[in-house]
N, C-alpha and C positions, 0 to 999 in steps of 0.2 A: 465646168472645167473638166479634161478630158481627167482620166484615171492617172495616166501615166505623169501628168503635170500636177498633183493635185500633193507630192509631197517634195513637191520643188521648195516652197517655201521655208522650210523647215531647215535648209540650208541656207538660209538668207539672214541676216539680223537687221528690222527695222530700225530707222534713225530718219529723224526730218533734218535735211540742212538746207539752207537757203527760203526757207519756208514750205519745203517742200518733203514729201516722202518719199524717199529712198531706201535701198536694201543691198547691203555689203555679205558679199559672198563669204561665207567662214573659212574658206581654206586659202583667198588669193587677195582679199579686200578689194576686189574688186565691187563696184558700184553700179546699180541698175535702179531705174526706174518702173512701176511696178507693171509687169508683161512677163508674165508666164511663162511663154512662147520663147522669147529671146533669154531670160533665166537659165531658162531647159537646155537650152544652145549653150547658151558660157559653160552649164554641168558638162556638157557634154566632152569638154576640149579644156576645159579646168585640168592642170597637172597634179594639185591638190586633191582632185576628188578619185581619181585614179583608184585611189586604193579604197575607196567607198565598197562597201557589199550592204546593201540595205535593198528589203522587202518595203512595201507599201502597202499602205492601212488594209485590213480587211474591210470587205463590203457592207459589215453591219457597223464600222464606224470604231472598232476597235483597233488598239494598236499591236503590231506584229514584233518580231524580234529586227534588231538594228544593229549597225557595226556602223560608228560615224567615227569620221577624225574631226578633231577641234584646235584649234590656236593655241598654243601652249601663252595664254594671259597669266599675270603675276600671281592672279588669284587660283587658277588652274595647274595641277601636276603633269608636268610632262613625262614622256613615253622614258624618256633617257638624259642624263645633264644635258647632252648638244641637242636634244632633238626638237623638232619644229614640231610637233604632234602629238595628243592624245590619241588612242586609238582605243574610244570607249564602247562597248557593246554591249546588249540586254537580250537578255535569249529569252524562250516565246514562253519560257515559268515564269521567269521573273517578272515578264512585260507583263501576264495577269494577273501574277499577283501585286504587284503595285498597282495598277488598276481595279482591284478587288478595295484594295488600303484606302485610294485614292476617292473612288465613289463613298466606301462609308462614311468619309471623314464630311463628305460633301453632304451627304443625308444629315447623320446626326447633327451636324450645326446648320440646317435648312438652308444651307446654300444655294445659288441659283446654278442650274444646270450648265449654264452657259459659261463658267466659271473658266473652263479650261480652250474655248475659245479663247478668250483675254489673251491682247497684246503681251500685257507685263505679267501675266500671269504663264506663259507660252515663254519668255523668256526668262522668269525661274527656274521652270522645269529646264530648260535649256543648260541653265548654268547648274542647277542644282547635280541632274544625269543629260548629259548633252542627247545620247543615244535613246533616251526612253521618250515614245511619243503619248502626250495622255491621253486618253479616251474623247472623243468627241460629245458634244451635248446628245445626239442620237442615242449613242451608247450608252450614256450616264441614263437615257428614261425610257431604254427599254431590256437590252437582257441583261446587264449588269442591275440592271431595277430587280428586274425579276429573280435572278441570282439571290440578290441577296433580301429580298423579298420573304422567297422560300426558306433561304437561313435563317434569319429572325424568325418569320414564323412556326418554324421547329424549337427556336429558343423562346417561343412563346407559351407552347406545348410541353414543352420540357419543364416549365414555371409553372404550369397549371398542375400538370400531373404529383408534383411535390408535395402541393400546397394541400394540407387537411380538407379544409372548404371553400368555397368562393363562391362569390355575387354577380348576377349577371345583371347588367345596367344598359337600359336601353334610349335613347331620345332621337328628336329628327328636327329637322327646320324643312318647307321648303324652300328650294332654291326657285322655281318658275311656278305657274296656277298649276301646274300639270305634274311636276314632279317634286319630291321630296328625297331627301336622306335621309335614313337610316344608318345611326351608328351605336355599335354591340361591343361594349367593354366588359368585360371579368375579371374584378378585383380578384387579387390572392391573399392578402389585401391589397397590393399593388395594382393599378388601374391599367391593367394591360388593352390594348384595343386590336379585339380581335376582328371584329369584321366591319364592312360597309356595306349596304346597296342603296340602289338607287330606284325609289319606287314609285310608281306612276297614282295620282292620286283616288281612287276610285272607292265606291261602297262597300266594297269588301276587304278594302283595307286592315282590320283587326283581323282578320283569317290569316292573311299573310301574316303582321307581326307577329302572331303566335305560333304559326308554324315554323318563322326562323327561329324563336325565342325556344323552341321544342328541341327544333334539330341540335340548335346549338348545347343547349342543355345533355344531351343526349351526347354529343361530342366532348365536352369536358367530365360526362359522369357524373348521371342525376344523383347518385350517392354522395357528392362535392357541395352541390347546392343547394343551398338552404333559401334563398329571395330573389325577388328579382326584383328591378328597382328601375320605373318608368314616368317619364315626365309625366302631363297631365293632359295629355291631347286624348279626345273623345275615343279613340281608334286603339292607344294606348290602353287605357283603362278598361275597352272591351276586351281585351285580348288579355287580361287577367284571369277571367272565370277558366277561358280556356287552358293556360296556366296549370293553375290548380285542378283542376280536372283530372288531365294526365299527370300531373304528378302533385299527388293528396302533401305529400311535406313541404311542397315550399311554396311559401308565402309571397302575394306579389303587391308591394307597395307603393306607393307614390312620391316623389321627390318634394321634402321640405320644402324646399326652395323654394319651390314652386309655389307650394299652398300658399306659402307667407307673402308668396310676390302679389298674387291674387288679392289676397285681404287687404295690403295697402293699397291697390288698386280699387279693390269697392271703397274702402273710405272715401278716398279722392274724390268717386264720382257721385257720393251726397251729393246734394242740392245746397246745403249748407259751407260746404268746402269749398264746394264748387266756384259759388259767391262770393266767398272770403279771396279765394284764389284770384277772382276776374278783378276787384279790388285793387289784392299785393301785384299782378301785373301791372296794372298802373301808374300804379308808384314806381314799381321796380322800371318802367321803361322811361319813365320821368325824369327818374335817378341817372339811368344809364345816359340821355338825351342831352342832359344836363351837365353830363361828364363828375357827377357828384360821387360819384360811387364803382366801386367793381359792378362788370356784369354778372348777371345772375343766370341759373341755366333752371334747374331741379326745381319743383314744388318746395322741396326741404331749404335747397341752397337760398331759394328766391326768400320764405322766411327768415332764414338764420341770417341776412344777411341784411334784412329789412330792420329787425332785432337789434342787432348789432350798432348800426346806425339810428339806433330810434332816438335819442336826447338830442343829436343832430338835426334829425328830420322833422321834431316836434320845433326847434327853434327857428328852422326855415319856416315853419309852416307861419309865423306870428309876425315873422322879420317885415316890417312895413316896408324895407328896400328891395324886397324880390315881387316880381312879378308870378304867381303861380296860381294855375288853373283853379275856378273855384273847385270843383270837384277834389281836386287831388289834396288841395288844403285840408276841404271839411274830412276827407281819409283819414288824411295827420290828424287830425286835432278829435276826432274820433275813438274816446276810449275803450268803447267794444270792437273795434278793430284793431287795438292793438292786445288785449286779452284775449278777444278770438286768434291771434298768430301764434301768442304762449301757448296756450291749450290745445289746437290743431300739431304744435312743432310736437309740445310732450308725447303727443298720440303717436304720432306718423314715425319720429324718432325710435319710439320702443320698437315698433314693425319692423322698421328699418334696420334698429341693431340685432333682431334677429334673424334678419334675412343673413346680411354678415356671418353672424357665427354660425350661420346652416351650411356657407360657401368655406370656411375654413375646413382646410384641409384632415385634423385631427377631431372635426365633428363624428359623434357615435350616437348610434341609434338610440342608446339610451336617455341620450340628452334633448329627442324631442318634446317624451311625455315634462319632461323640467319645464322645458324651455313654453310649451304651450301652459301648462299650470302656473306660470309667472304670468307670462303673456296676459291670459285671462283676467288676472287678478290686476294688472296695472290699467287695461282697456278700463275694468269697471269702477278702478278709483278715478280715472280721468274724463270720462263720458257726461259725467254729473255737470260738470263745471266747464265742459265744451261748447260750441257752436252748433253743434248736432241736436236737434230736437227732437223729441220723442220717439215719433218714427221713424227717424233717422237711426238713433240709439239702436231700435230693436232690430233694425237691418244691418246696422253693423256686429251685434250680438248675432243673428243668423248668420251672416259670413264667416262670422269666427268659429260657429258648430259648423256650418258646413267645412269649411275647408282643415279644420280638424279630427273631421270623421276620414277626406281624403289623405292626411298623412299620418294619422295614428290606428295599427291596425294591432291586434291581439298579440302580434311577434314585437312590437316597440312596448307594448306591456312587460313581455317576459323578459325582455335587456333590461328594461328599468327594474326590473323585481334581482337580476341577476347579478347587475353593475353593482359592485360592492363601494362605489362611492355615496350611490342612495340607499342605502343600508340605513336601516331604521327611519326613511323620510317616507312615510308611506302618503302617497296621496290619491293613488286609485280607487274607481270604485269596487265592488265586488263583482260586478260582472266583467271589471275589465283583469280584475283576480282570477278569474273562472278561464275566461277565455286565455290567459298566461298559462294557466296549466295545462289544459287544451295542448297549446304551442309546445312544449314543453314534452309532453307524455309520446305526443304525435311524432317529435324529432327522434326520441327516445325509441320506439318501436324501430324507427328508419334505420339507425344506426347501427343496430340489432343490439341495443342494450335493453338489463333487467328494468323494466319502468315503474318497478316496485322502488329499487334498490336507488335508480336515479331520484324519484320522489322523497325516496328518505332522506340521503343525502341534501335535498335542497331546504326540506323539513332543519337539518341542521345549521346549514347556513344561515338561514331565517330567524334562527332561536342564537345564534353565534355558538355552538355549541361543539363539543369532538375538535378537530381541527381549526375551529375558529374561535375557541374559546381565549386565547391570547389577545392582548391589543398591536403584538407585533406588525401582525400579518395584515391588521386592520389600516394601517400607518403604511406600510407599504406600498396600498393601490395607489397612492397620493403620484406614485413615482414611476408609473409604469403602465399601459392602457390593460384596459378591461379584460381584453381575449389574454394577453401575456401571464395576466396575474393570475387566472385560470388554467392555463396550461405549466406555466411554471411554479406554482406555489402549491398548488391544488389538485395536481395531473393523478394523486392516486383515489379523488374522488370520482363515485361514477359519474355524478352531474357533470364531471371539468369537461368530455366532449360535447357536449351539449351547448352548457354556455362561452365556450369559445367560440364555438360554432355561430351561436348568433349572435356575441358581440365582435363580430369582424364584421358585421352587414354596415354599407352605409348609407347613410338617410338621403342620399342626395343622387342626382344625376350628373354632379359637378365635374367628374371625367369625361362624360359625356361632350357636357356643354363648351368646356378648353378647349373642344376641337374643331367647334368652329369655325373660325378666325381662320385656325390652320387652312380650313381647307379652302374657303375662300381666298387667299392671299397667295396658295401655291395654286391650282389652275390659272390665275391671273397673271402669275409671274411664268410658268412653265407650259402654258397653251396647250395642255397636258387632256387628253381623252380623262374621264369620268374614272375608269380602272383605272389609267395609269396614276390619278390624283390619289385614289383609295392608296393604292399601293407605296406612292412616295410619302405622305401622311402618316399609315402603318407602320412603316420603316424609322422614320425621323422620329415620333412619339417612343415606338418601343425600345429604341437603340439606346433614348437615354432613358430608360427605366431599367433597364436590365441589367447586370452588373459585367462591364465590359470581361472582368477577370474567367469570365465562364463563357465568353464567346467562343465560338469555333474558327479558327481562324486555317489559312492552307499555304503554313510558311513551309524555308526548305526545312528538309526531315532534322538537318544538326549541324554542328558549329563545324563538322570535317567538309561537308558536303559543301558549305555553302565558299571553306577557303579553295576545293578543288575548282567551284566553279569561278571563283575570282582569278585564279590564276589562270583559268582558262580565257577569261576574257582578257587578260590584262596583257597576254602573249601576242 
């Protein structure tokens, strides 16, 4: 559609009569059929529009200033008691700052771009400011994007620079065989998400992730960070040594989650489970087939739900009036299959609930070394009396060293020795004692504190003694996290920056991984280039972390200005 025609419509108000679509002129009610061409002609020779002065859209899809007259409707004020007319205008501040207003509102509630194309949404804005035109989808995803792209990411700068310390959190999924994401969040402890890319999969993949994991470190102030905290992709974990290399104080660990998600997965794939499992499918698709039962999805749900119905299932199983496969009977009527499904749920359960409290939000590093010292301890009351045999057992006891050597590293020793809720639960060993103080001494030098003085003081906390000698203070952490209790109760000890410092780390990559979804779900919806997804993802996540009261916003300068300029349009 030519340029000159293309803000014809805008003067028009859709309505279907007869079953058909039509468009009544604002100024004469006159009626057209939808043709551009012959529209342009009625504007043209409209006595109504006469007094029209209006610009059209700029080339990048943004809107200009406008001087429109409207129908004075019951709901609408008119110019004067007798007059037929509004005479409402938007001068070219105002048009971008309402279109500044307008995109954020669109970002932060993930709205679809396409929003201000909409019919009914075209004639809100209409009645809402008859004269203001809203930005186009073009414009909403790319320099109003980028606009406020660049503002948020200053207010994300601005949140980091405040912040004592913070975590850098790294994970990726690929999207194709070929390429992968990459995405780099820095707790303050808030999960801000500072970067994206897009990386192509190859053998040298760990070089890159630590050369971003470097740079970016180096951009928030290695004197900030204390950890860094990355899924458990092979590529990942290489790019640790490098890490700590350049920079000896911070520690680069592995996301719980993860480890945990592993363990329940080797369970599973015993040989013993395994069995049991091809079994409870049988029944469960018999059940389902049968229409006796809910369907079932999860290895846990398909147990729990077998369980559930088992005094049912056992009476079918006997019922001389049902026809039922022998196989799936001799299942039922089978008491080591149905004590094998207790003992496997007990097992797979415990994993299960810790995988949970690993993905909760208020999880802290300290609560690994707990959480695996339980763990451990229920595995091995339940193993005895499982389905798992011997070697089965000692594979599942290796899974469980292994993938607790990847999430528990010498700095979740020194949170659990630090976190004053495990105050006197000691359960470490002495080298994991050793290596705490290690962590400890090492942060100590970083900060350029006395590492004598820091030492002693942790000496006192240890003993409850000097300032911890009360039970007040000890009653207190019950009500407030770990780093607070530290900095505010404790702040004139020299230990207090230290263990602030490393109970704000978190165990998980769980910022990371929320943003998934996101990003899948907006290039699908906004057919959006690869940056412009980074960038509309960036925006929508940080907008609502951030505390809107501290945004920067570019209203008029004050309450005189903004009445000279009403009066001016309103003349």
């Amino acid at each position: 559609m030519p340029r000159m025609q293309s803000g014809v419509w805008r003067h028009f108000t859709p309505a279907i009569k007869d079953g058909r679509e039509t468009f009544m002129c604002n100024y004469c009610a006159r009626t057209y059929t939808k043709n551009a061409t012959k529209m342009q002609m009625h504007l043209d020779k409209c006595k109504g529009y006469c007094v029209v002065s209006q610009q059209s859209p700029e080339p990048d899809g943004s809107s200009a200033a406008a001087s429109i007259p409207v129908p004075s409707f019951p709901f609408l004020p008119s110019a004067d008691p007798g007059g037929e007319f509004l005479i409402d205008s938007v001068d070219q501040r105002s048009q971008a700052y309402a279109d500044e207003c307008l995109a954020r509102a669109a970002y932060a509630t993930s709205s679809p771009l396409s929003l201000t194309d909409n019919v009914y949404w075209k004639r809100f804005f209409s009645v809402l400011r008859p004269a203001y035109c809203p930005p186009t989808a073009a414009a909403l995803s790319s320099h109003l994007l980028d606009c406020e792209y660049d503002r948020v990411q200053n207010q994300v700068h601005d949140a980091i620079g405040k912040a004592d310390c913070v975590t850098v959190i790294c994970s990726g999924w690929s999207n194709t065989k070929e390429t992968r994401t990459i995405v780099y969040v820095v707790a303050t402890p808030v999960p801000l998400l500072y970067k994206c890319t897009n990386m192509k999969e190859q053998s040298h993949a760990s070089a890159s992730i630590a050369e971003e994991l470097k740079e970016i470190i180096n951009e928030v102030g290695p004197q900030k960070v204390s950890a860094v905290v990355t899924d458990d992709a092979p590529e990942m974990m290489a790019a640790w040594a490098q890490v700590e290399e350049a920079f000896p104080h911070v520690s680069a660990i592995g996301c719980t989650a993860f480890g945990i998600q592993q363990l329940f997965g080797d369970i599973v794939e015993q040989p013993s489970i395994k069995a049991l499992c091809r079994r409870a499918e049988q029944v469960g698709r018999y059940v389902r087939e049968q229409k006796l039962s809910a369907e079932t999805f999860s290895v846990l749900s398909m147990f729990s739900s077998l369980l559930e119905d088992q005094t049912f299932l056992q009476k079918m199983a006997v019922s001389p009036s049902l026809h039922i496969e022998a196989s799936i009977r001799a299942t039922l009527q089978d008491p080591a299959f149905w004590k094998g499904l207790i003992s496997s749920q007990n097992l797979l359960y415990t994993i299960w609930n810790s995988i949970d409290y690993m993905k909760r939000d208020d999880t802290v590093l300290s609560g690994v070394v707990d959480m695996f010292s339980q763990l451990r301890c229920h595995i091995g009351a339940t193993l005895s009396g499982s389905v798992l045999h011997g070697t089965e057992q000692k594979a599942v006891l290796a899974s469980l060293d292994r993938w607790q050597e990847f999430c528990v590293k010498p700095i979740h020793a020194a949170a659990y020795m630090l976190d004053p809720k495990y105050a006197g639960q000691q359960t470490l060993s002495g080298e994991q004692i050793n290596s705490a103080y290690y962590v400890i001494s090492n942060l100590s030098r970083h900060l350029n504190l006395d590492e004598g003085k820091v030492l002693a003081s942790f000496a006192r906390f240890s003993a409850k003694e000097g300032l911890w000698k009360g039970t007040v203070i000890w009653s207190s952490c019950q009500h407030v996290s770990a780093s607070t209790w530290w900095k505010g109760l404790c702040s004139s000890e020299p230990l207090s920056a230290v263990a602030s410092a490393i109970l704000q780390i978190p165990p998980t990559t769980g910022a990371c991984e929320s943003l998934r979804s996101r990003f899948g779900s907006t290039k699908e919806e906004a057919s959006l280039s690869a940056d412009r997804v980074h960038k509309l993802v960036a925006v929508q996540v940080n907008l609502n972390l951030l505390d809107p009261s501290e945004c920067e916003y570019t209203p008029l300068d004050s309450e005189e200005e903004k009445k000279v300029l009403f009066e001016s349009e309103t003349q």
